[in-house]
LOKOLDO-281611 format. One record per atom (N, C-alpha, C): residue in one letter; chain; atom name; x, y, z. Coordinates in pm, 1 decimal, always signed. Each point is the difference from the previous one (the first is absolute). Example, Ala and Ser with C-alpha at 12.3 -4.5 7.8 and 13.67 -1.06 7.14 Angstrom:
BEGIN
+-----+-------+------+----------+----------+----------+
| res | chain | atom |       xx |       yy |       zz |
+-----+-------+------+----------+----------+----------+
|   a |     A |    N |  +1319.0 |   -569.0 |   +780.0 |
|   a |     A |   CA |    -89.0 |   +119.0 |     +0.0 |
|   a |     A |    C |    +90.0 |   +120.0 |     +0.0 |
|   s |     A |    N |    -35.0 |   +105.0 |    -72.0 |
|   s |     A |   CA |    +82.0 |   +119.0 |     +6.0 |
|   s |     A |    C |    -77.0 |   +109.0 |    +73.0 |
+-----+-------+------+----------+----------+----------+
END
This chain:
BEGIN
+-----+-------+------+----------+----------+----------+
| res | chain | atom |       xx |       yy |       zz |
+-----+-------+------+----------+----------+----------+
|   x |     A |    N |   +893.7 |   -843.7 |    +88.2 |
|   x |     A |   CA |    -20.2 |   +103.9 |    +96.5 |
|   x |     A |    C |   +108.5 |    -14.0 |   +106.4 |
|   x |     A |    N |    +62.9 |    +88.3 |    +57.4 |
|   x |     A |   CA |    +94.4 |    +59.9 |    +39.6 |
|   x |     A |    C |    -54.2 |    +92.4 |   +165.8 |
|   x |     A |    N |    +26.7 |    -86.2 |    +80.6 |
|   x |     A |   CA |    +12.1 |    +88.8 |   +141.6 |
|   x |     A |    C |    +65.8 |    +50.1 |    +75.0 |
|   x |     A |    N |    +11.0 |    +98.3 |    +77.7 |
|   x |     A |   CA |   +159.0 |    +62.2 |    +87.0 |
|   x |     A |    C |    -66.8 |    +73.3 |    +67.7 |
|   x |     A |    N |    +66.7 |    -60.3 |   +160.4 |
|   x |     A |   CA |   -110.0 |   +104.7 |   +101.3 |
|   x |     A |    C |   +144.3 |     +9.5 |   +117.4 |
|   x |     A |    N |    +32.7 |   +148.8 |    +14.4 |
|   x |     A |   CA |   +121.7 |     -2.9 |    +82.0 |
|   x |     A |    C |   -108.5 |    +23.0 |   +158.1 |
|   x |     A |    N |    +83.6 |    -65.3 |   +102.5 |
|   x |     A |   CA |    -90.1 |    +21.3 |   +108.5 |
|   x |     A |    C |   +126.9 |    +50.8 |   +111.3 |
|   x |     A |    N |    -35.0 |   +128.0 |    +47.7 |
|   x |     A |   CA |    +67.1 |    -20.2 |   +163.7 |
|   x |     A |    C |    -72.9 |    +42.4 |    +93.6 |
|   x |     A |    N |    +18.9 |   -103.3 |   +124.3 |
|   x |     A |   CA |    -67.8 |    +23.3 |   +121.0 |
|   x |     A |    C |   -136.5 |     +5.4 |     -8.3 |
|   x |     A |    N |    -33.0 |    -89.7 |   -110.5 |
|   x |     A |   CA |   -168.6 |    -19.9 |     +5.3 |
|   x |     A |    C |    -45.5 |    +65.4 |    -97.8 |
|   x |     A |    N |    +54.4 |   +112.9 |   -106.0 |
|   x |     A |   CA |    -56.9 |    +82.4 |    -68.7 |
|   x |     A |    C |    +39.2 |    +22.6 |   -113.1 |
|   x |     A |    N |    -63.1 |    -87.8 |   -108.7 |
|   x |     A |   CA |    -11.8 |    +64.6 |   -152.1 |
|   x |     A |    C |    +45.0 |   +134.3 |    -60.2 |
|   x |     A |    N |    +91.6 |     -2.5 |     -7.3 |
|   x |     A |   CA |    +73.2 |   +127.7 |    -96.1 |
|   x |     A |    C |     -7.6 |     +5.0 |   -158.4 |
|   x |     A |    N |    +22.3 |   -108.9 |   -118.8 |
|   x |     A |   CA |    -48.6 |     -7.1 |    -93.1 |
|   x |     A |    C |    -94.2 |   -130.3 |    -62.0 |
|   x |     A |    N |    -92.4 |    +15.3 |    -19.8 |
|   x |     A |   CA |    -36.7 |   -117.9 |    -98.0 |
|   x |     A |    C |    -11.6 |    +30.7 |   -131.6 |
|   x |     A |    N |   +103.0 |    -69.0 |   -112.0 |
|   x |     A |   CA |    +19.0 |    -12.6 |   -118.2 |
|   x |     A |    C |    -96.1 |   -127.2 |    -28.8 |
|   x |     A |    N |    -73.2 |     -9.0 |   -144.6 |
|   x |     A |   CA |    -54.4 |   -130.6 |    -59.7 |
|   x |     A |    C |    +62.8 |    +19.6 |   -143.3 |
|   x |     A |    N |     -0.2 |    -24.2 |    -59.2 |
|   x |     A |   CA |    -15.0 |    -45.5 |   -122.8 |
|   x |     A |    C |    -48.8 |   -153.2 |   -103.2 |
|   x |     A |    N |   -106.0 |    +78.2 |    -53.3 |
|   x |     A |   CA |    -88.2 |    -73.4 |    -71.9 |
|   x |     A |    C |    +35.4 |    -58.4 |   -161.4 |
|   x |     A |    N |    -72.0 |    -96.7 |    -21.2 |
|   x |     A |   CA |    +14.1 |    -85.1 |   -112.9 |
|   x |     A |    C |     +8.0 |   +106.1 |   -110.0 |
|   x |     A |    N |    +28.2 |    -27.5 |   -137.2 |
|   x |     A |   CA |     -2.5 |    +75.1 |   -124.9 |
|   x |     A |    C |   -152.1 |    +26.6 |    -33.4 |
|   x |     A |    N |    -94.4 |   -131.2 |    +21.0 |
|   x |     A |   CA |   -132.5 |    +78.8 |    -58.4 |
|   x |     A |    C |    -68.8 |    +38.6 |   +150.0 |
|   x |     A |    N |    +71.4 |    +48.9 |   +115.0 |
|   x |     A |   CA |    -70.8 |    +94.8 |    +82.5 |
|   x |     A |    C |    +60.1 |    +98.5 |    -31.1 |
|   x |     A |    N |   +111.9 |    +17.3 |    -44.0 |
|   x |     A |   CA |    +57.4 |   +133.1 |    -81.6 |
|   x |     A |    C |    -82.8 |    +48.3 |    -96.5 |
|   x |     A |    N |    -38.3 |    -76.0 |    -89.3 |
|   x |     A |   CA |    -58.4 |    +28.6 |   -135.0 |
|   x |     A |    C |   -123.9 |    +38.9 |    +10.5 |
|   x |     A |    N |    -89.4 |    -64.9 |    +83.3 |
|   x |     A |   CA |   -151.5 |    +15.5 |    +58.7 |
|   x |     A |    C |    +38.8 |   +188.9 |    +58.7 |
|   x |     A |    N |    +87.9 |     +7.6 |    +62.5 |
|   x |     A |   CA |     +4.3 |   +138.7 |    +54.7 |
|   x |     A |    C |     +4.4 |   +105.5 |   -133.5 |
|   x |     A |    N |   +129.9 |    -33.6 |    -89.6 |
|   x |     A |   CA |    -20.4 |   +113.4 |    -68.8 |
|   x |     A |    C |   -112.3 |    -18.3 |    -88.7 |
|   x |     A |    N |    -89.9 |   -105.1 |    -12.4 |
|   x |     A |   CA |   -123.3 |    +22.3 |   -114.6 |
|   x |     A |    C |    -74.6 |    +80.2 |   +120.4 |
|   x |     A |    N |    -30.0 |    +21.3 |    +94.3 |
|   x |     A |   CA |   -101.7 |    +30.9 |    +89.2 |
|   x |     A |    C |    +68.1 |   +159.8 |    -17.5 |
|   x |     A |    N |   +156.4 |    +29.8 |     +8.6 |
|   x |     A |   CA |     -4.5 |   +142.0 |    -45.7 |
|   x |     A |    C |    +24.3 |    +73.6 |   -128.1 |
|   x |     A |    N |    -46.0 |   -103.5 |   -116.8 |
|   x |     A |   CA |     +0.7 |    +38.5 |   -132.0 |
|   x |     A |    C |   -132.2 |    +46.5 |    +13.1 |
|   x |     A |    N |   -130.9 |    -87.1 |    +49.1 |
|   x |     A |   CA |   -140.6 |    +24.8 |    +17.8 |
|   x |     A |    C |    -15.8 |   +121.0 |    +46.3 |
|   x |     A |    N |    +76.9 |    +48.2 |   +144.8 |
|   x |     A |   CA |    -17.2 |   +110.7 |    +60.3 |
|   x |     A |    C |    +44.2 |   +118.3 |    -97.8 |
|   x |     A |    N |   +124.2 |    +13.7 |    -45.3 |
|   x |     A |   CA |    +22.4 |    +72.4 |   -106.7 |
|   x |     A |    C |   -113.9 |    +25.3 |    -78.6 |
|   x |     A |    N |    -23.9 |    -65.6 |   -110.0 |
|   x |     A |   CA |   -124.8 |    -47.3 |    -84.6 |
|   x |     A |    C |   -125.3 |   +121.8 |    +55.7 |
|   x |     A |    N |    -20.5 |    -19.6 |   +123.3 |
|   x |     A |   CA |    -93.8 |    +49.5 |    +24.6 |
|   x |     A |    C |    -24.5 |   +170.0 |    +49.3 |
|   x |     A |    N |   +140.9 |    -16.0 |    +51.0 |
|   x |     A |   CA |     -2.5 |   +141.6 |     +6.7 |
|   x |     A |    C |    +21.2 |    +98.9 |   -117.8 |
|   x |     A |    N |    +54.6 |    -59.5 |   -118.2 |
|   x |     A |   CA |    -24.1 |    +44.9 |   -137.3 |
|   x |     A |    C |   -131.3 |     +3.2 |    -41.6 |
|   x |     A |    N |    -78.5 |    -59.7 |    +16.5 |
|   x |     A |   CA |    -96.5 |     -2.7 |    -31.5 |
|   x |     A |    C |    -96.5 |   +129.6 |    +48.9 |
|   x |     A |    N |    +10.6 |     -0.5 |   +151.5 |
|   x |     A |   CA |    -82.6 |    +97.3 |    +93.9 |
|   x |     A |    C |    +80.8 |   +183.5 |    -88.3 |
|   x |     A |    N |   +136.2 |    -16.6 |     +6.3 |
|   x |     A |   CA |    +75.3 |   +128.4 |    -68.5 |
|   x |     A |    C |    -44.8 |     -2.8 |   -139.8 |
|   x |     A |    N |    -66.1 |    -72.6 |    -90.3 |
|   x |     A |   CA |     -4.1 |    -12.9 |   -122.6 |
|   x |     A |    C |   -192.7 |   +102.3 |    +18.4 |
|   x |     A |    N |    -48.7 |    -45.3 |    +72.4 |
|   x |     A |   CA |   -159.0 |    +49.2 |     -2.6 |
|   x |     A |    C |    -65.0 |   -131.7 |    +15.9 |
|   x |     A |    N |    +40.9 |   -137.7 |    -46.4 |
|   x |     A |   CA |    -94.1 |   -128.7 |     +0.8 |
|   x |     A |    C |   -113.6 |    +13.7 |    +53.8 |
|   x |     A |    N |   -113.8 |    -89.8 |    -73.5 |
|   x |     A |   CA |   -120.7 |     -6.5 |   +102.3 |
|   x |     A |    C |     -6.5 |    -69.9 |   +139.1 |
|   x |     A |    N |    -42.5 |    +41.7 |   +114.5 |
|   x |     A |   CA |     +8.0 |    -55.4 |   +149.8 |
|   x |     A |    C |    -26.2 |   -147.7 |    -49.9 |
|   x |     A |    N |    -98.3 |    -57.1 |    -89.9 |
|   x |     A |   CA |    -30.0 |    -98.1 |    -13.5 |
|   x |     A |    C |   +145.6 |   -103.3 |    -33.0 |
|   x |     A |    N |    +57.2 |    +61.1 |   -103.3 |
|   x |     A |   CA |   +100.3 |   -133.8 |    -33.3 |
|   x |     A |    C |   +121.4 |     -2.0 |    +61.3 |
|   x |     A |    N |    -17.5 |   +164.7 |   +106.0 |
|   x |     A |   CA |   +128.4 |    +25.6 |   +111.3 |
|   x |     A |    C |    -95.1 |   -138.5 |   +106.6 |
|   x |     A |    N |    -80.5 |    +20.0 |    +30.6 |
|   x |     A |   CA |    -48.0 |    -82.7 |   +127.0 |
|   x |     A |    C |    +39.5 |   -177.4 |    -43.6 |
|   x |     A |    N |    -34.4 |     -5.9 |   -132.6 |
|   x |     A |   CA |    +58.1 |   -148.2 |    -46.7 |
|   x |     A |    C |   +171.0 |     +1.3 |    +45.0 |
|   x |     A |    N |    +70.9 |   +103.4 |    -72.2 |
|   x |     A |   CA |   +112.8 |    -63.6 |    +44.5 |
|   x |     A |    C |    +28.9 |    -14.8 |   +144.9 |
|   x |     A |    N |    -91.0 |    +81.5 |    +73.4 |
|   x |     A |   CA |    +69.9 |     -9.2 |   +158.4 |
|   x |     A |    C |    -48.0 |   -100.4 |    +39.3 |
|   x |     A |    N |   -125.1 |    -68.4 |    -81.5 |
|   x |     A |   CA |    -12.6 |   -115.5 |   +124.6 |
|   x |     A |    C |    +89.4 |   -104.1 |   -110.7 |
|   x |     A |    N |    +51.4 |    -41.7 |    -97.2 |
|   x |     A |   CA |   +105.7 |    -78.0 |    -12.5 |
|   x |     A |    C |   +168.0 |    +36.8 |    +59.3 |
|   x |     A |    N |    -11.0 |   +104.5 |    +31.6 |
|   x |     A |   CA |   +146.1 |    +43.9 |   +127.6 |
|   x |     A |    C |    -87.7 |   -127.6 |    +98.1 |
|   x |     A |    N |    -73.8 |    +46.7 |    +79.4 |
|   x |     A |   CA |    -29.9 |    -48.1 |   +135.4 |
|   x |     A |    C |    -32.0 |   -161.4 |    -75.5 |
|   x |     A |    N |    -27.9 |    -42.3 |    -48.0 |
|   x |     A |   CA |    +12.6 |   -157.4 |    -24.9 |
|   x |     A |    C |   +123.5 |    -50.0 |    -22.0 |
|   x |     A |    N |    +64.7 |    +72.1 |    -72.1 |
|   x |     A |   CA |   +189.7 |    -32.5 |     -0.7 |
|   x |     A |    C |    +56.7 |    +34.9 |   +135.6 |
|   x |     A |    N |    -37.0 |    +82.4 |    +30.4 |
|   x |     A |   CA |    +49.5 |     +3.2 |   +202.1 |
|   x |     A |    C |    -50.6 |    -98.0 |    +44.7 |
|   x |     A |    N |    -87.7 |    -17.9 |    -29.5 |
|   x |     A |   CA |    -76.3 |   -111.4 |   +105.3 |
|   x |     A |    C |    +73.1 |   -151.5 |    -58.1 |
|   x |     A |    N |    +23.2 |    -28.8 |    -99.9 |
|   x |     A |   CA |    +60.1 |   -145.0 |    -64.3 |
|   x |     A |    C |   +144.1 |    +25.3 |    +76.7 |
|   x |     A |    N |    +63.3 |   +107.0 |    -26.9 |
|   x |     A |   CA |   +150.2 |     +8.7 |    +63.9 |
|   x |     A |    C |    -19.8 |    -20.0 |   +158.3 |
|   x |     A |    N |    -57.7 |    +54.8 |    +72.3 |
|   x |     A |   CA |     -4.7 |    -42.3 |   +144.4 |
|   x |     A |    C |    -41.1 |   -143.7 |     +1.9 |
|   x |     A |    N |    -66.8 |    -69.5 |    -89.8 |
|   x |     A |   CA |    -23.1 |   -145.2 |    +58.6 |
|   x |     A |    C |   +107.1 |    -56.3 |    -63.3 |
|   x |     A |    N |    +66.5 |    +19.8 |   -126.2 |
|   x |     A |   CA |   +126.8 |   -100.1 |     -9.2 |
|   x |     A |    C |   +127.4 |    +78.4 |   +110.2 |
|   x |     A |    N |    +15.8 |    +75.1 |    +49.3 |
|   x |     A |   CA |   +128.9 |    +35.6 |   +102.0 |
|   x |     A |    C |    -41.6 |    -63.5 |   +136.6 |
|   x |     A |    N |   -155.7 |    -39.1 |    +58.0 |
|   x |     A |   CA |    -34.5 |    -98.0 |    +74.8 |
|   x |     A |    C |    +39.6 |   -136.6 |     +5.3 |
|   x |     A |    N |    -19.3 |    -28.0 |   -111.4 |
|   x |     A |   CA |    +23.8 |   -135.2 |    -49.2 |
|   x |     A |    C |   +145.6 |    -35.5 |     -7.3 |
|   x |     A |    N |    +38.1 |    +43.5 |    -42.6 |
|   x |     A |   CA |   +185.0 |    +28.7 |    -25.5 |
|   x |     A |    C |    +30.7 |     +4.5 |   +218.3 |
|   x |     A |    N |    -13.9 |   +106.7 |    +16.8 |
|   x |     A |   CA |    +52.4 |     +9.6 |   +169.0 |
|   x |     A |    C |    -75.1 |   -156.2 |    +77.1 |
|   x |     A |    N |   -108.8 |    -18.6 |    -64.0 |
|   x |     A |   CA |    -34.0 |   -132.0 |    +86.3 |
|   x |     A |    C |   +106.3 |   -111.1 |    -50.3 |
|   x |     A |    N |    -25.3 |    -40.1 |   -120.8 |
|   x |     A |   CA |   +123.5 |    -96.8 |    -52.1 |
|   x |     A |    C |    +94.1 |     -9.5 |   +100.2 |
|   x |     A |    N |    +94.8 |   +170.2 |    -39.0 |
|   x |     A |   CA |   +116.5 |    -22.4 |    +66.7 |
|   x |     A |    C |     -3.4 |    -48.0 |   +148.0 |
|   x |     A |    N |    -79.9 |    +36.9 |   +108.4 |
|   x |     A |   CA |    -19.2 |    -49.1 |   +120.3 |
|   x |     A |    C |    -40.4 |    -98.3 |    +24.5 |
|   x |     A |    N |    -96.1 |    -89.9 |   -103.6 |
|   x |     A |   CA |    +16.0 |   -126.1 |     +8.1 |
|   x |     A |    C |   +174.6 |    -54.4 |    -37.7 |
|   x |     A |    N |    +46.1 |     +9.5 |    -66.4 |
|   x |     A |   CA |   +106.2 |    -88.8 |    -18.9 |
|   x |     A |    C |    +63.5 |    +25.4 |    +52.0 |
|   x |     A |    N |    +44.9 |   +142.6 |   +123.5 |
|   x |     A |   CA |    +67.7 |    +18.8 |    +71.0 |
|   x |     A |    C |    -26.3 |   -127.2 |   +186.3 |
|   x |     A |    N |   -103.6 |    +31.3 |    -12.7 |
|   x |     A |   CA |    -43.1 |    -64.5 |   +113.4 |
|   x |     A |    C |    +10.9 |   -166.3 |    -53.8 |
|   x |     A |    N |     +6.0 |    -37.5 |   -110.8 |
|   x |     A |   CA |     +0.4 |   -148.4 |    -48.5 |
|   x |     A |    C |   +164.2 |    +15.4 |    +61.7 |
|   x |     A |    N |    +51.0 |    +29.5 |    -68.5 |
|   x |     A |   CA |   +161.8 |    +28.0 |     -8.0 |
|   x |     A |    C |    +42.7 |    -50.6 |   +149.9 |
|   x |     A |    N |    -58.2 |   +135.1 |    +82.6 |
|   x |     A |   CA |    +35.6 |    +28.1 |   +189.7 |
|   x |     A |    C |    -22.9 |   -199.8 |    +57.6 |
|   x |     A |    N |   -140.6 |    -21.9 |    -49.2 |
|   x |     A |   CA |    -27.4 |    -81.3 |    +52.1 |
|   x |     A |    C |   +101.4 |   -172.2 |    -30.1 |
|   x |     A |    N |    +72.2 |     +7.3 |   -120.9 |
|   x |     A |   CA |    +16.5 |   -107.6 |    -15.4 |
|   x |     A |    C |   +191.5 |    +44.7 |    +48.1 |
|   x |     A |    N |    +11.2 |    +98.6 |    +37.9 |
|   x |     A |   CA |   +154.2 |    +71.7 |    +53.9 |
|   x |     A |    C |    +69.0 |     +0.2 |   -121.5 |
|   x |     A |    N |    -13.5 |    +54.2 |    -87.7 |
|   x |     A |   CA |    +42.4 |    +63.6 |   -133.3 |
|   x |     A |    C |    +44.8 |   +153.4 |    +20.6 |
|   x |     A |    N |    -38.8 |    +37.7 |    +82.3 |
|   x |     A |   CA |    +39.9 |   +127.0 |    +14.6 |
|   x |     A |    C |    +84.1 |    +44.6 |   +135.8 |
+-----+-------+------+----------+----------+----------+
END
């Protein structure tokens, strides 16, 4: 993961991140699912096995927000390990 934060005079103009390959990958399965489903709803599907896939969207959202947590904590731990031992 990858950070860049330009600052002047106190104020955030861009923040860029970039994330690991399987927070990449976690994203596009979460919009293969979304796809998926909206074929489904355009196809006629029953609400029933449309409502299954949406709540496996929202469980794959929900797994991707806790590993991009985990990942941003990492990195701020080892940043602050880093600061602290003057590595940086």
């Amino acid at each position: 993961m990858r950070r860049g934060l330009e600052v002047e005079e106190g104020f955030a103009y861009t923040f860029v991140m970039t994330y690991s390959k399987g927070i990449q990958n976690r994203i596009n399965r979460v919009e293969g699912q979304v796809k998926g489903v909206k074929k489904m709803v355009m196809d006629g599907e029953t609400n029933i096995k449309v409502m299954t896939q949406l709540q496996a969207c929202i469980s794959s959202l929900e797994s991707l927000k806790v590993e991009m947590i985990k990942q941003e904590m990492k990195q701020s731990l080892v940043e602050d390990v880093k600061k602290s031992l003057g590595l940086t």
